[in-house]
C-alpha positions in Angstrom: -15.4 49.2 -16.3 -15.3 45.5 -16.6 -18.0 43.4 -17.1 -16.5 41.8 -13.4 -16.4 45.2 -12.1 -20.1 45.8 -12.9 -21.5 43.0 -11.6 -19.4 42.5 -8.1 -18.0 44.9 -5.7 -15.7 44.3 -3.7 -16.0 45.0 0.6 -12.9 43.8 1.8 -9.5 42.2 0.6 -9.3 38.4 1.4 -6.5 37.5 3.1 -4.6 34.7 1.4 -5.6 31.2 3.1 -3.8 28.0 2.5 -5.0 24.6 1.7 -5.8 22.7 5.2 -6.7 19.3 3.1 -4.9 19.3 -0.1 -4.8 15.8 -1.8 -2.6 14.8 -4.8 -2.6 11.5 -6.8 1.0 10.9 -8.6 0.2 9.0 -11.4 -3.6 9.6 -14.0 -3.5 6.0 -14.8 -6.9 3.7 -13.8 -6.1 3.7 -10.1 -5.2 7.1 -9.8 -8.0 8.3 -11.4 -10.2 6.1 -9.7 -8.6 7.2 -6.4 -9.0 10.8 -7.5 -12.7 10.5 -8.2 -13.8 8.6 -5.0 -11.7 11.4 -3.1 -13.8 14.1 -4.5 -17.1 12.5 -4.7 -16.2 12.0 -0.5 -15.3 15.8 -0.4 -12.2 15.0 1.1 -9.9 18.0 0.1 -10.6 21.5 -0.8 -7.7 20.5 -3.6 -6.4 18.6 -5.6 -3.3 17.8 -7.7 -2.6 15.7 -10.2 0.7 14.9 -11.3 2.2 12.2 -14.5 5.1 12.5 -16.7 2.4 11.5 -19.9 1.5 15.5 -20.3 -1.2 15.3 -22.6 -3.3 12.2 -21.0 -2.5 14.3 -17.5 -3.8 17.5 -19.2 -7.1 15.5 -20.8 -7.9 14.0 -17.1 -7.2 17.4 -15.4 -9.8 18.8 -18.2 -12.4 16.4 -17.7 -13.0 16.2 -14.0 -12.5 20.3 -13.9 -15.7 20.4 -16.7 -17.5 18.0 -13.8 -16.5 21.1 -11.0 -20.2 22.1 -10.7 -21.2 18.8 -9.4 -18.5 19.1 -6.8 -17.6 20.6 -3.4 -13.6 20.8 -4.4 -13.4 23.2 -7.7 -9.8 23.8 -7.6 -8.0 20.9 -9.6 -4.7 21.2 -10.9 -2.3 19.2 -13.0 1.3 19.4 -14.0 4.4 17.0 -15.1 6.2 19.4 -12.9 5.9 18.2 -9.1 5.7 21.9 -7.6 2.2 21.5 -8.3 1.9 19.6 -4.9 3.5 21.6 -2.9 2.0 21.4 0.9 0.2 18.6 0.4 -1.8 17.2 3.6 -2.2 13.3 1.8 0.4 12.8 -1.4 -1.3 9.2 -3.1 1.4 7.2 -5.0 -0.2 5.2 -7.4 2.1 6.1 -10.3 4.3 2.9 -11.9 4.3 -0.3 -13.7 1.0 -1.8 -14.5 0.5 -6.0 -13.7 -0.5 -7.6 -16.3 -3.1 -10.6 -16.4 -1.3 -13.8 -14.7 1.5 -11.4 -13.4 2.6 -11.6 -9.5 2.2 -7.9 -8.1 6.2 -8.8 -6.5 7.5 -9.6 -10.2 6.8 -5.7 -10.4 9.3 -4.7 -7.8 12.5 -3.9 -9.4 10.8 -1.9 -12.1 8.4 0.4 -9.6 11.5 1.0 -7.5 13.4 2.7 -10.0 10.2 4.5 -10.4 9.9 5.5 -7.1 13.4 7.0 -6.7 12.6 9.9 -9.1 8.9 10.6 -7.3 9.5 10.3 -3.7 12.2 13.1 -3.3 10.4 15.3 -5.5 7.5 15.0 -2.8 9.5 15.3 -0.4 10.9 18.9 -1.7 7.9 20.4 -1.8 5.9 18.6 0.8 7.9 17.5 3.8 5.0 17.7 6.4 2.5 15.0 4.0 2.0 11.9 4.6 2.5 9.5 2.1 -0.1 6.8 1.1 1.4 4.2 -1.1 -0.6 2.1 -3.5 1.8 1.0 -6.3 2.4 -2.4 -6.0 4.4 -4.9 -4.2 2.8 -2.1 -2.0 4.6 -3.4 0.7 8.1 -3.7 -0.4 7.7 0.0 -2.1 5.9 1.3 0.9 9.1 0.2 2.5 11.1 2.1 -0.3 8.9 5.0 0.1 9.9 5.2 3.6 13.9 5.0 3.5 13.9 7.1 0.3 11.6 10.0 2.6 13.4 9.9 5.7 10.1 10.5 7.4 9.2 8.9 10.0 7.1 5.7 10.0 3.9 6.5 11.2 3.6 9.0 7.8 4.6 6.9 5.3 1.4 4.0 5.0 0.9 1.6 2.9 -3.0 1.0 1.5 -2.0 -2.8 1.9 -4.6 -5.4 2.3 -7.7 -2.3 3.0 -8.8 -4.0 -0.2 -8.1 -7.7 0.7 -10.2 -7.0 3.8 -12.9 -5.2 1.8 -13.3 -8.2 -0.6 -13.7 -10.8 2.3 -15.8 -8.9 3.5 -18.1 -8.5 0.3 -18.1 -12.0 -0.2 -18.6 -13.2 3.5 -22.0 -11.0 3.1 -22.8 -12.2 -0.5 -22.3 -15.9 1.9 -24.8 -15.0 4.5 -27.3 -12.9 2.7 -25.9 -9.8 4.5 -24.0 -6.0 4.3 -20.5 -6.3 4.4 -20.4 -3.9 7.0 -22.2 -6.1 9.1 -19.2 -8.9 8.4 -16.5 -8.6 10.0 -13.2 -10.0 9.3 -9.6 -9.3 8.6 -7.3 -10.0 6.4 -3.6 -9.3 7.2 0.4 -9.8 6.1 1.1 -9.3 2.1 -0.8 -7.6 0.4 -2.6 -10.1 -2.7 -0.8 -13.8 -3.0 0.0 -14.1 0.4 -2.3 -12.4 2.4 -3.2 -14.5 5.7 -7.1 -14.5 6.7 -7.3 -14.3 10.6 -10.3 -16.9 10.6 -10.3 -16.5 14.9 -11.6 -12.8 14.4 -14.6 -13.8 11.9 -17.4 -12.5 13.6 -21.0 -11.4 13.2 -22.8 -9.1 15.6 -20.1 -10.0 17.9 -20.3 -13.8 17.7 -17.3 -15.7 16.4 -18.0 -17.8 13.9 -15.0 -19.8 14.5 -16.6 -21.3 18.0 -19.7 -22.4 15.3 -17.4 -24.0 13.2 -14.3 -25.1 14.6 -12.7 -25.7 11.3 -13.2 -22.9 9.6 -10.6 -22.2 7.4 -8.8 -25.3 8.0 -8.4 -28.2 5.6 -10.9 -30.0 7.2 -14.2 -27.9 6.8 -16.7 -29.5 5.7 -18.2 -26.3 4.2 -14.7 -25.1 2.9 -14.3 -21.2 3.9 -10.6 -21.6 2.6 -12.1 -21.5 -0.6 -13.6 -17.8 0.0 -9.9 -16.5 1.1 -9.0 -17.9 -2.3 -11.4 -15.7 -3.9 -10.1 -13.1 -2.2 -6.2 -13.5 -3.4 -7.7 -14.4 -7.0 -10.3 -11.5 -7.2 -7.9 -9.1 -8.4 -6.4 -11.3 -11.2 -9.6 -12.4 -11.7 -10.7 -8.5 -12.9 -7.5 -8.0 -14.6 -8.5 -11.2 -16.7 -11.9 -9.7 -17.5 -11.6 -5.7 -17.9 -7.7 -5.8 -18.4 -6.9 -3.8 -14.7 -8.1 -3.3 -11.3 -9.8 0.6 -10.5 -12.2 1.2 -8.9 -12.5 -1.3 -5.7 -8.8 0.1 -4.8 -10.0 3.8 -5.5 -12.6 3.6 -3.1 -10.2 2.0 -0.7 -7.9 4.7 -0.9 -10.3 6.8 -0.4 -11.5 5.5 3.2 -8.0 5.7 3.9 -7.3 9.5 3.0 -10.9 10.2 5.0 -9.8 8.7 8.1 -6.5 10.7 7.7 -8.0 14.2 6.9 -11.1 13.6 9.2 -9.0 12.6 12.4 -11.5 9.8 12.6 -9.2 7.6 14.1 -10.4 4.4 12.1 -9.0 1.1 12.6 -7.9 0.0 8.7 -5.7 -3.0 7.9 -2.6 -1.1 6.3 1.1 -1.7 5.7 3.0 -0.3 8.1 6.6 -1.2 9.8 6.0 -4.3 11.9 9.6 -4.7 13.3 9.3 -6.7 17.1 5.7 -7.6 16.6 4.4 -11.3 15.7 7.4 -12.4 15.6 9.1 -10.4 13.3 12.7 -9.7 14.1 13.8 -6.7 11.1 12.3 -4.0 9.0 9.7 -5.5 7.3 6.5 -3.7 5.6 3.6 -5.9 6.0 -0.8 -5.1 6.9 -2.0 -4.9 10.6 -5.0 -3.2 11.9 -3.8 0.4 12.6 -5.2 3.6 13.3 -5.6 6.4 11.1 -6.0 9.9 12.4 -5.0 14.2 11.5 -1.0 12.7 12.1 -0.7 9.6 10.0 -0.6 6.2 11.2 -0.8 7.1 14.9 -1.5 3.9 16.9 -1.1 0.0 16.1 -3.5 -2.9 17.5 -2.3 -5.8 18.9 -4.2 -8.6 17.2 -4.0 -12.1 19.2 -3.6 -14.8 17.1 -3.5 -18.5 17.3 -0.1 -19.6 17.2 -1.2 -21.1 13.9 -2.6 -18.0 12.5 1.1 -16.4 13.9 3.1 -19.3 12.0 0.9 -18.7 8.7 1.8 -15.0 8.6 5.6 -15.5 8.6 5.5 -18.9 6.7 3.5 -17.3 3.6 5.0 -14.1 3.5 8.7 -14.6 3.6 8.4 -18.0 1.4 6.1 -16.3 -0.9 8.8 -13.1 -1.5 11.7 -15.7 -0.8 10.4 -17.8 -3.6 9.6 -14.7 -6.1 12.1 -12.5 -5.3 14.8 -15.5 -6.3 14.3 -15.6 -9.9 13.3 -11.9 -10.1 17.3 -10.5 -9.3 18.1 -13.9 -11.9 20.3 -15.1 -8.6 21.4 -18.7 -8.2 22.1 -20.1 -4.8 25.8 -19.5 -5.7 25.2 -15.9 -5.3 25.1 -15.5 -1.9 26.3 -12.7 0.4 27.3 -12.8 4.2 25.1 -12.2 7.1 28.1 -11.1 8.8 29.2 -8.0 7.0 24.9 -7.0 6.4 24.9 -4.1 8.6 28.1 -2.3 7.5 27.7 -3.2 3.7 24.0 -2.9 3.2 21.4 -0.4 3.5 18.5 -2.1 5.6 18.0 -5.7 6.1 14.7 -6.2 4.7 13.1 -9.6 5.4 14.9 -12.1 8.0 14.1 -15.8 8.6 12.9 -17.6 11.9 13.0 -21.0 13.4 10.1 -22.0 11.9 11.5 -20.4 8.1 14.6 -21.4 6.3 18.1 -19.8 7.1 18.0 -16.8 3.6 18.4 -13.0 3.9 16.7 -10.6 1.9 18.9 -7.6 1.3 19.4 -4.2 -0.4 21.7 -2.2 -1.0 22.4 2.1 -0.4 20.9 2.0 -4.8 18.0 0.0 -3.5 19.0 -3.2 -5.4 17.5 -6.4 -3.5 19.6 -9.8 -3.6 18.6 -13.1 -1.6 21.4 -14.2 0.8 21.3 -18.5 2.6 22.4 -16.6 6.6 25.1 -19.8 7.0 27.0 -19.1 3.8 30.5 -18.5 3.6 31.0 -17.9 -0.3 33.5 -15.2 -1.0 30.8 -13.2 -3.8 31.3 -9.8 -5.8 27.5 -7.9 -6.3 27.5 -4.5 -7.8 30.9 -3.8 -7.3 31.4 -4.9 -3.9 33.2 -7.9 -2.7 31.3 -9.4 0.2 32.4 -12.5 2.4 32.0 -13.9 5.7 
């Protein structure tokens, strides 16, 4: 006999039982592994998977937090290049792609992470088609977008962590203000994830009273005590780390982290994410962008109607389609002579992805079935050729 057989005997035969809350993190890099770790310190799945195409710094994380298993509720934790290692998944975390570097703009990142993200999200997809997909990478919203058409799933499982973080910072720094716990400040921070990210000053509140009606001018460039400074803090905060340690971990980690607990708890937490925000605020197409939503067991299951000022409105389509506008121009290296016709958008391209209004100038952001974007002036009538195809009006 065994030295097993000795010590244990065995009354019945376990029946096999699946994973109700399995969790993987695509890519071991900072963030994932920071989002890894906050998800089993929260005791948030009874498994997880790992999954990177650098094998030997994917085995030598796998190792270490499997040594740490003692010290956990969640002992199973597995790792492999090979993505059948995540098969039914409840929550698959993309965090995998190109790092920013210091001074970079998260959108200058774009092209790169989408080619990226059309070799990971069908291999989820294979072997989990019921997950729902949290995307992290960044532009988060332009590749949560990505996410979604690439998955064919339907929106309310494909989420975006968006400005979770943004909101989290405000927070922490409206309490470090007032001498208080950020969870006792509340305040939201919506739209674009990082450089563009819109601060809904009407909604600042404490215990319920608006801080707004204390100080008319709050956030506006006539405050006297300057609050727009402290949504600057917020966009820099992240550059700001970068600068310092070289990356951002574990804020975000922790962020994802509320996010995958409100999903596998059904708590049905309110959490400013990206989601699809076609017909709201204004916004006419499909466009990716951070409103508070809830999170429950199904995904993204319910979406709240924030009222804004009409200014707080205007700000939110203003920054964000002039700030991807702007960046997105020189990213694709196109000219203003490069220009392709509204006209023939919806039977030559994909998805129309960001759409002006009267208050924004007449340009088209568009990409095509390879998930190439190019910048398009709506009144133009230049006869162009783009990847093959001749386009006019």
């Amino acid at each position: 006999m065994s030295t097993q057989e000795k010590l244990i005997s065995h009354v019945m035969k376990e029946e096999p039982v699946g994973c109700r809350n399995k969790v993987t993190v695509v890519g071991v890099g900072m963030v994932g592994m920071a989002s890894a770790i906050s998800v089993l310190l929260k005791d948030l799945c009874d498994e997880l998977a790992l999954v990177d195409v650098m094998e030997d710094k994917l085995k030598g994380e796998a190792m270490d937090l499997q040594h740490g298993a003692l010290f956990l509720k969640t002992h199973k934790i597995v790792a492999d290049k090979d993505y059948s290692v995540t098969a039914n998944s409840k929550v698959v975390v993309v965090t995998a792609g190109a790092r920013q570097q210091e001074g970079e703009s998260r959108l200058n990142l774009v092209q790169r992470n989408v080619n990226i993200f059309k070799f990971i999200i069908p291999n989820i997809v294979k072997y989990s088609p019921n997950c729902i997909l949290l995307v992290v990478s960044n532009p988060v919203d332009i590749l949560t977008y990505v996410a979604w058409k690439l998955s064919g799933f339907p929106r309310h499982r494909v989420i975006g962590s968006g400005t979770n973080l943004d909101s989290a910072r405000f927070r922490h720094l409206m309490g470090e203000k007032f001498h208080l716990h950020p969870s006792s400040c509340h305040g939201w921070i919506v739209g674009e994830h990082g450089d563009s990210s819109v601060a809904v000053w009407s909604g600042v509140n404490i215990a319920g009273v608006s801080l707004q009606t204390l100080n008319p001018n709050m956030g506006a460039d006539g405050d006297s005590e300057n609050w727009k400074e402290l949504h600057k803090k917020v966009v820099d905060g992240a550059y700001e780390v970068i600068k310092l340690k070289g990356y951002t971990s574990w804020a975000i980690g922790m962020s994802v982290a509320d996010l995958v607990e409100s999903i596998v708890k059904n708590l049905h937490k309110v959490h400013p994410v990206s989601t699809l925000v076609q017909g709201m605020h204004g916004v006419k197409d499909e466009v990716f962008l951070s409103i508070p939503c809830v999170l429950g067991n199904s995904g993204l299951t319910d979406v709240i109607h924030m009222t804004l000022k009409p200014e707080e409105e205007k700000q939110l389509l203003l920054h964000t389609y002039h700030e991807l506008v702007n960046q997105l121009l020189p990213l694709f290296h196109l000219s203003s002579s490069q220009c392709l016709s509204s006209s023939h958008f919806s039977t030559r391209c994909w998805f129309l992805l960001f759409a002006s209004t009267v208050t924004l100038p007449d340009f088209f952001l568009v990409c095509f079935p390879d998930l190439r974007f190019a910048l398009a002036p709506a009144s133009t009538s230049v006869f162009v050729s783009f990847d093959g195809h001749q386009i006019c009006r």
